[in-house]
C-alpha positions in Angstrom: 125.7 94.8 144.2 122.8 96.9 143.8 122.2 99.2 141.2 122.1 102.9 141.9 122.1 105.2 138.9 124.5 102.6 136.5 126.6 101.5 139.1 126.8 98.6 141.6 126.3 100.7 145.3 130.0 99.5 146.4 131.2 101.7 143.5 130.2 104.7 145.4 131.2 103.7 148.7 134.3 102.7 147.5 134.6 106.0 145.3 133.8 108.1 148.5 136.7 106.7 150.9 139.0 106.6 148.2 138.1 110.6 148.1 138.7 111.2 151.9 141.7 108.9 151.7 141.2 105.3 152.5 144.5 103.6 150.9 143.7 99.8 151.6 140.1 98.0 151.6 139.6 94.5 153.2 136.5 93.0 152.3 134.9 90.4 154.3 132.6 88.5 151.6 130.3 85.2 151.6 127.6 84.4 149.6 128.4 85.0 145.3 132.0 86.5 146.5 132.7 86.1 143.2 130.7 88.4 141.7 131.6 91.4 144.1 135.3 89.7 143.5 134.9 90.1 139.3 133.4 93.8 139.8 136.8 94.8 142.1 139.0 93.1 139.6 136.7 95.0 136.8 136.2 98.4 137.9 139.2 99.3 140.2 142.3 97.2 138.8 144.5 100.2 140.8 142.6 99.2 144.4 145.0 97.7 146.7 142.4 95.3 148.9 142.0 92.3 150.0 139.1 89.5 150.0 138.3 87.0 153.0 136.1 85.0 151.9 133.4 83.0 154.7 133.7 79.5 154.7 130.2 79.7 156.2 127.8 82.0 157.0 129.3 84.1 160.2 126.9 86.8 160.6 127.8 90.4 161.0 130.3 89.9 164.0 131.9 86.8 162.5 132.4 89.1 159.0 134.0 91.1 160.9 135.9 89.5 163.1 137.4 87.6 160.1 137.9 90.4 157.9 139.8 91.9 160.8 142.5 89.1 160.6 143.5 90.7 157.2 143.8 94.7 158.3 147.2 95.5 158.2 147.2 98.7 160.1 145.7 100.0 163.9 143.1 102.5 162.2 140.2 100.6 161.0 136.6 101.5 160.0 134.1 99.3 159.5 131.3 99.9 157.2 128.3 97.0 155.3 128.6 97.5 151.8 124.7 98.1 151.4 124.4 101.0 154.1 126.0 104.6 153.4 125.5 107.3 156.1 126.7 110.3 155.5 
C-alpha cells in the first residue's frame, strides 16, 4: 500500500491489467489484509476478485500456492503487489 503520486501502488497495477484485459483478480493477502481488503472495496467496487487470506505467514510459494486454490480459469499470471516490470 505504498504511496506513489496519491495512490496506493496496487492502484496502478491493478489499473494497468484491467487496461490490457485482466477480468478477475485473486489476491493472496496476509499481514493487515484488511487494509488492502478496505482499499479494494473503496476504490474498485466494480472489481470482480477474490481475497485468500494466510492463516500464517507462507512465504512467497505458499501465497501462491494458496491463492491458486481460488483461480477459476487455466490462464493465470502471477505478479507481487510491490513489483511492476514493464
Amino acid at each position: 500500500m505504498a504511496p506513489v503520486a496519491g495512490h496506493p501502488f496496487l492502484y496502478y497495477i491493478i489499473r494497468y491489467l484491467e487496461s490490457q484485459g485482466v477480468k478477475r483478480f485473486v489476491f493472496s493477502l496476509g499481514y493487515r489484509h484488511d487494509v488492502v481488503e478496505d482499499f479494494l472495496r473503496d476504490q474498485f467496487p466494480a472489481l470482480v476478485y477474490t481475497c485468500v487470506i494466510e492463516p500464517t505467514p507462507l512465504k512467497t510459494g505458499g501465497a501462491i500456492k494458496l491463492a491458486l486454490a481460488a483461480v477459476e480459469s487455466d490462464d493465470v499470471l502471477v505478479m507481487n503487489g510491490d513489483t511492476f516490470l514493464k
